[in-house]
C-alpha positions in Angstrom: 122.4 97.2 85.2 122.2 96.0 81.6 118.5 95.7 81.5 115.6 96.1 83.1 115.0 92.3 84.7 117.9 92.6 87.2 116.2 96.8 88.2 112.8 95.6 88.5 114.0 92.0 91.0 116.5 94.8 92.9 113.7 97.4 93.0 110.9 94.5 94.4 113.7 93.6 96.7 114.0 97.3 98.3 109.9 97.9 98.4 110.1 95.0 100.7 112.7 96.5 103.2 111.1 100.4 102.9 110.4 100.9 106.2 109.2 104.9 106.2 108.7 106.5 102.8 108.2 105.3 99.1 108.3 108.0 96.8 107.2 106.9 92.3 107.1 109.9 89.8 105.5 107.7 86.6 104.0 108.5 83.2 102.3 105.0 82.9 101.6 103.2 85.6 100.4 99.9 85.6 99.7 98.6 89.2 99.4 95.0 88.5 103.3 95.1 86.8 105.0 91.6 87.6 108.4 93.1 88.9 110.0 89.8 88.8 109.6 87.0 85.9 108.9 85.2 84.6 105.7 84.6 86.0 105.1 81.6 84.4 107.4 79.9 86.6 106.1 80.9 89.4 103.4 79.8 92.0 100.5 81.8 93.1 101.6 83.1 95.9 104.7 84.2 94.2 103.3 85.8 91.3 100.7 87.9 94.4 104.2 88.7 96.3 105.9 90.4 93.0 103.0 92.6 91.9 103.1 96.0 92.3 100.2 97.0 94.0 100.7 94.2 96.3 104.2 95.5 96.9 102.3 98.7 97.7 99.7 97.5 100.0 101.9 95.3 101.6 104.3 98.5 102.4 101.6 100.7 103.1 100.0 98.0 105.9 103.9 98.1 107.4 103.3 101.8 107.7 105.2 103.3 105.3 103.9 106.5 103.7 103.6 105.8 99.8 103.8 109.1 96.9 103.0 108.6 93.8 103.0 111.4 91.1 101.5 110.1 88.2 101.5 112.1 84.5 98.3 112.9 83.4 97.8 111.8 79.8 97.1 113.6 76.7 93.6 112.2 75.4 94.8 112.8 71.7 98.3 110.7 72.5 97.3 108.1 74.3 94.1 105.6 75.3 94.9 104.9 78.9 93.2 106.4 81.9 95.6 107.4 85.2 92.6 108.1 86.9 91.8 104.7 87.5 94.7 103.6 88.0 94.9 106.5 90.9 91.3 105.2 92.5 92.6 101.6 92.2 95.7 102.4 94.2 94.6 105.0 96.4 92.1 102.3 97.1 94.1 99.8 98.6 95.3 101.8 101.7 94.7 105.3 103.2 99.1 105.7 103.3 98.7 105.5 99.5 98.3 108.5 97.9 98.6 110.0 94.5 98.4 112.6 92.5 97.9 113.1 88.8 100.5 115.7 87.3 98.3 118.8 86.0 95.0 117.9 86.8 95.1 117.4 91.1 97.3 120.1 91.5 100.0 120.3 94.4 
């Protein structure tokens, strides 16, 4: 793939199909990431059906098992907070889980 547009319409794509397991190792997750765009083209319902987390929760209600492994940040290198984007997502349905690399432990 030459860049990331045509990966993130592919990988929307094979969220939809997942049928048992989704497995994400990330260092900044942002759960409300437009896959597909540009969004500004697109209707409502469109721009709902290419978020991440609605990817997610839409898998998750299917009954696929969702893994998320999320690095914890530094607080000196950066200003975001994984933790809530963990409670956000965990959130959404009890076959998300997630834990944050070095402070949840295995």
């Amino acid at each position: 793939m030459i860049d990331g547009e045509m990966y993130f319409r592919n990988l929307a794509e094979e969220l939809e199909k997942a049928q048992s397991e989704i497995f994400i190792t990330d260092w900044w997750l942002c759960p409300k990431y437009y896959l597909v765009r540009p969004i500004s083209l697109m209707s409502k319902r469109d721009k709902e059906k290419y978020r991440l987390d609605c990817l997610l929760n839409k898998a998750a209600a299917r009954g696929v098992k969702i893994f998320i492994v999320h690095w914890q940040e530094s607080r000196f290198a950066v200003t975001f907070n994984s933790m809530i984007t963990k409670e956000y997502l965990t959130r959404l349905h009890p076959n998300i889980k997630m834990m944050r690399h070095t402070s949840d432990g295995i």
